[in-house]
C-alpha positions in Angstrom: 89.5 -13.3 -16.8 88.4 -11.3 -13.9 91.8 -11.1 -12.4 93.2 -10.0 -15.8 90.6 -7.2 -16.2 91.3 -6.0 -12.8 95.0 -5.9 -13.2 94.2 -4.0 -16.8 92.4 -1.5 -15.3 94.4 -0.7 -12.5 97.1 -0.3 -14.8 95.5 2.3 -16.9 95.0 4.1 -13.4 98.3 3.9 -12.6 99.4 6.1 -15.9 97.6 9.0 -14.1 100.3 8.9 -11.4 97.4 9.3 -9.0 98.7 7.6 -5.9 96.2 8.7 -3.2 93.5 7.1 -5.5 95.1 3.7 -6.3 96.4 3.4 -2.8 92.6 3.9 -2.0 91.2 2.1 -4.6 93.4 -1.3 -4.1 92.2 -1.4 -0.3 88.9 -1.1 -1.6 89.3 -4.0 -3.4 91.2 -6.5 -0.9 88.2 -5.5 1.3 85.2 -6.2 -1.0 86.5 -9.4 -3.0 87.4 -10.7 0.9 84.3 -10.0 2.7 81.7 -9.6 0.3 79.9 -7.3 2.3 77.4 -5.5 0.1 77.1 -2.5 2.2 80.7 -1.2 1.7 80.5 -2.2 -2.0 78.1 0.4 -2.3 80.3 3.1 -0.4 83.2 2.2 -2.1 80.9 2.8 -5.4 79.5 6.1 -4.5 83.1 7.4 -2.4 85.5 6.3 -5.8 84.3 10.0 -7.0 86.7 11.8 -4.5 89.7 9.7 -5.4 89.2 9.9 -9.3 88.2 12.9 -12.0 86.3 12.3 -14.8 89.4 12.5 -17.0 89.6 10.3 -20.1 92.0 7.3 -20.1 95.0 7.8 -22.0 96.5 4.3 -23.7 98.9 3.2 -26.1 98.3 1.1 -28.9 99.6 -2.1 -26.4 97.1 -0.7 -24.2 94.3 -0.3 -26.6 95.1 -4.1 -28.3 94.9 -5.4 -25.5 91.6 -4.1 -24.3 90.1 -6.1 -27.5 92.4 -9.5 -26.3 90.4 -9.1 -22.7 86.9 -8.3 -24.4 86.5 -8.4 -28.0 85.2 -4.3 -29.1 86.0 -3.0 -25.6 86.9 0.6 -26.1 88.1 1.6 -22.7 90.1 4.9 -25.0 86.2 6.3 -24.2 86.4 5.7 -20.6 87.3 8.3 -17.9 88.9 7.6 -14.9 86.3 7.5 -12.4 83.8 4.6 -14.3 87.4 3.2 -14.6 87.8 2.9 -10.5 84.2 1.8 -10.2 84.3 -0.9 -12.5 87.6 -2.5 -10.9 85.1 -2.3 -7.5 82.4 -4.2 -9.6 84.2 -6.6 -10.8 86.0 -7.2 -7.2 82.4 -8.1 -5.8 82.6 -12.2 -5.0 81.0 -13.8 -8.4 78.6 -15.8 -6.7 75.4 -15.3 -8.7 72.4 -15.0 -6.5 74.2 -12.8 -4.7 76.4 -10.9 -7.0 72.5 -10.1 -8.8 71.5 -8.6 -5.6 73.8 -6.8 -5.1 74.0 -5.3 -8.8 70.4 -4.5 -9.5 70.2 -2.7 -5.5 73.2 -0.9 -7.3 71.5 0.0 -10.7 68.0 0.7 -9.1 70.1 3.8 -6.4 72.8 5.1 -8.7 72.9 7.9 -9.9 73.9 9.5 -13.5 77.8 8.9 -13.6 77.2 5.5 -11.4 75.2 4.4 -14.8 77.5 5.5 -16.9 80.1 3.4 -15.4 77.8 0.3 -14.9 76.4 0.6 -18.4 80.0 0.6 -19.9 81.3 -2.1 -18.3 78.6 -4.8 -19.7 80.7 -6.5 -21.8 83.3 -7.0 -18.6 80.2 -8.1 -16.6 79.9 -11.9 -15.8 76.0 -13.3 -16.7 76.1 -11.2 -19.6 73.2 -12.7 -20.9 70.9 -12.2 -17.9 72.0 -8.6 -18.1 70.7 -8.2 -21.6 66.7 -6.9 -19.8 68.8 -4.7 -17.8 70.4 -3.0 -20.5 67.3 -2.8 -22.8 65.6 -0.9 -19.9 68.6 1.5 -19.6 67.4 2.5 -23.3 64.3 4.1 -21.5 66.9 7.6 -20.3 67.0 10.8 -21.6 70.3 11.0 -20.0 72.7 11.2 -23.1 75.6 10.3 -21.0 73.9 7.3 -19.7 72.2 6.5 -22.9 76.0 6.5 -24.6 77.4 4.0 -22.1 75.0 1.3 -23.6 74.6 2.8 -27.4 77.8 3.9 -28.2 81.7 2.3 -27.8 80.2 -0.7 -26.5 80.1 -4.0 -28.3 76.9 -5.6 -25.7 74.0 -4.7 -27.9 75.4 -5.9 -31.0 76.1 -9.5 -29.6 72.8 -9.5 -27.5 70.0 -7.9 -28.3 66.7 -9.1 -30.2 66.0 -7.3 -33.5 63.6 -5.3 -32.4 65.6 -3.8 -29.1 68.4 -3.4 -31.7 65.8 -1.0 -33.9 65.0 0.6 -31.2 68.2 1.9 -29.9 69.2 3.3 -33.3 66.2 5.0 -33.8 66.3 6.5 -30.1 69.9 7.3 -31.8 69.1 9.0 -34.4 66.4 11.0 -32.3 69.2 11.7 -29.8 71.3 12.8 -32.7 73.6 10.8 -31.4 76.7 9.9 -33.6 75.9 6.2 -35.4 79.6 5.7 -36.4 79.8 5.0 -32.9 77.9 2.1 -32.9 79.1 -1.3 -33.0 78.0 -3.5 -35.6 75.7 -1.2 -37.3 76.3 -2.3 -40.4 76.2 -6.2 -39.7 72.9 -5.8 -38.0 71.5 -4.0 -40.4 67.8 -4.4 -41.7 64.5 -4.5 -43.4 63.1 -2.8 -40.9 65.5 -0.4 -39.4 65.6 0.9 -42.6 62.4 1.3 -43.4 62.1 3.1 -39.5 65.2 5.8 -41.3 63.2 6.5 -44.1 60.0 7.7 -41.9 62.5 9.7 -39.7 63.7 11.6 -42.8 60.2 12.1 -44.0 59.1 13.2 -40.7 62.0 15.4 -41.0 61.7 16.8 -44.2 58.0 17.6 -43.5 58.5 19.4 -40.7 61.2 21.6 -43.0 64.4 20.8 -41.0 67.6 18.9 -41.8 68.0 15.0 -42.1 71.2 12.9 -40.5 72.7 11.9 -43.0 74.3 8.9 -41.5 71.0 7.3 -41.5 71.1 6.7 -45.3 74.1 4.4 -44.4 71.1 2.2 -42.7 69.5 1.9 -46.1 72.5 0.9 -48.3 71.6 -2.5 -48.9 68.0 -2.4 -49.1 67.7 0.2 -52.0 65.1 0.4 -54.7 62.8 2.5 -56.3 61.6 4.3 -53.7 64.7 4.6 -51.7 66.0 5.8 -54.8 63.7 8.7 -55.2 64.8 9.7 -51.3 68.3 9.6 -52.2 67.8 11.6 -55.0 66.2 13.9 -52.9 69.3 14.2 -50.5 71.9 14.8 -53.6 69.5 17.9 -54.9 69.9 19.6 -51.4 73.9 20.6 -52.6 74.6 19.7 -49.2 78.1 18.7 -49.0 77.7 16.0 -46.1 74.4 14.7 -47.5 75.7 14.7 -50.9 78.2 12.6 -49.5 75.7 10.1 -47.6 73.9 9.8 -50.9 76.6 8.6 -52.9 78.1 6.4 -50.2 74.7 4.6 -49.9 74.3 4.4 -54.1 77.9 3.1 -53.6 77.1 0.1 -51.3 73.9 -0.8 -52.8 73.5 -3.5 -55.6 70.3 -2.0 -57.1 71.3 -1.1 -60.9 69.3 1.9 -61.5 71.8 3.5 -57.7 74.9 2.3 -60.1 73.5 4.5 -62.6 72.6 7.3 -60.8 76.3 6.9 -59.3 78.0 7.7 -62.4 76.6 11.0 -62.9 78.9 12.2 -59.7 82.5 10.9 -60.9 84.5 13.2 -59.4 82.8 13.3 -56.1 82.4 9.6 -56.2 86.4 9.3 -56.8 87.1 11.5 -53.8 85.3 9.4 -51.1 87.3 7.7 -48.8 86.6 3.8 -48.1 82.8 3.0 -47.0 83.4 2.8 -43.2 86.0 5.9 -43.2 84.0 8.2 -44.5 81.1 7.7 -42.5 82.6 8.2 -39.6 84.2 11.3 -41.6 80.4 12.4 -42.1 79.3 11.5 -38.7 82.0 13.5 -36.8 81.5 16.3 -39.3 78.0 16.3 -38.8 78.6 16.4 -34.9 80.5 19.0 -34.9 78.3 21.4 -37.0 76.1 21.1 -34.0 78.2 22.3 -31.2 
């Protein structure tokens, strides 16, 4: 798998037609996965940014297909082509554990913003996934938004791996971040009690303070709904907001709770004009984005 990965990323390179760089970056790698030497794995690391620009990746749907055969939810369509060089460089370093590890964490302890944005990315291509799961709960801690987007968003790791409770609290840091939650994989199958309990006192908070509520967070309460989420969502529809109007019925749409399927029939025609559940919120969540720019 490692050689496949490799070969898929330097392939995606190659479509840039940057010849200097791949020229560059495939003696890079004869050198490090032959010697091993962790000294010029961490100058190839830091001298990739001369050879590469932080221009996105341009695939095909071949391309993109087969990203998910290699890594199921790899999204490499997010990537630019610099964490592209850097990863090929990671994943070139021998596989040995002991010393793969030390040579990862010297990596992750010195690099610098873009360096953890690549390193972030790449998790689910990372071998030892599992012992990486403390490293990427820790990454949680930035500020960064580019750094906290390599482990949030387009990247399939902390669905498969991490506890509940990590889980909660990269959404919430999310939603804080007003960061966009379409963009999370397997939001809705890790869905809770208490993440959406933790949405509801973010609104509150929110409302209180007299400024405007995400509305992708009600899609975090869609299957918990009852009385008193009712009474929030109610709330939301009375603001005439077009977006929360829309997060409001989307939510009443997905829950089970009878007194939401009653409530849902008072907005027919707006119900009628929502596109499937997973559609529009990413319809809401890029609208929403974009009113903030």
């Amino acid at each position: 798998m490692k050689n496949q990965l490799i070969s898929y990323l330097t392939q995606l390179l190659d479509t840039s037609a940057n010849h200097k760089g791949l020229d560059w970056l495939n003696k890079q790698v004869e050198k490090i996965s032959s010697e091993g030497t962790p000294s010029k794995f961490f100058l190839a690391f830091s001298q990739a940014s001369r050879f590469f620009k932080k221009e996105k990746l341009t695939l095909s749907q071949d391309k993109l297909a087969q990203a998910n055969e290699l890594a199921t939810g790899f999204q490499p369509e997010h990537w630019d082509e610099l964490q592209t060089a850097r990863t090929v460089l990671m994943l070139s370093y021998p596989q040995e554990k002991v010393a793969w590890f030390a040579a990862m964490n010297q990596l992750f302890e010195t690099a610098d913003m873009h360096e953890h944005q690549a390193l972030f990315a790449a998790l689910p291509l990372m071998p030892f996934q599992e012992d990486l799961i403390p490293r990427a709960i820790d990454g949680l801690r930035t500020n960064i938004s580019l750094v906290f987007d390599a482990i949030a968003l387009n990247n399939p790791f902390p669905a498969k791996y991490f506890p509940e409770a990590n889980w909660n609290q990269m959404v919430l840091k999310a939603i804080f971040m007003q960061r966009p939650l379409y963009r999370i994989q397997g939001l809705e199958g890790r869905r809770n009690l208490a993440l959406a309990a933790i949405a509801r006192d973010f609104a509150h908070e929110r409302w209180a303070a007299g400024r405007e509520v995400m509305p992708e967070i009600w899609r975090l309460v869609a299957p918990f709904v009852n009385e008193m989420y009712l009474e929030d969502l109610k709330k939301t529809l009375a603001t005439g907001d077009d977006l929360q109007v829309k997060a409001a019925l989307l939510t009443l749409r997905e829950s089970a709770f009878t007194e939401a399927k009653s409530l849902l029939e008072s907005y027919p025609d707006q119900v009628a004009a929502l596109d499937m559940d997973a559609i529009a919120w990413e319809s809401i969540g890029s609208e929403f984005q974009r009113t903030r720019v």
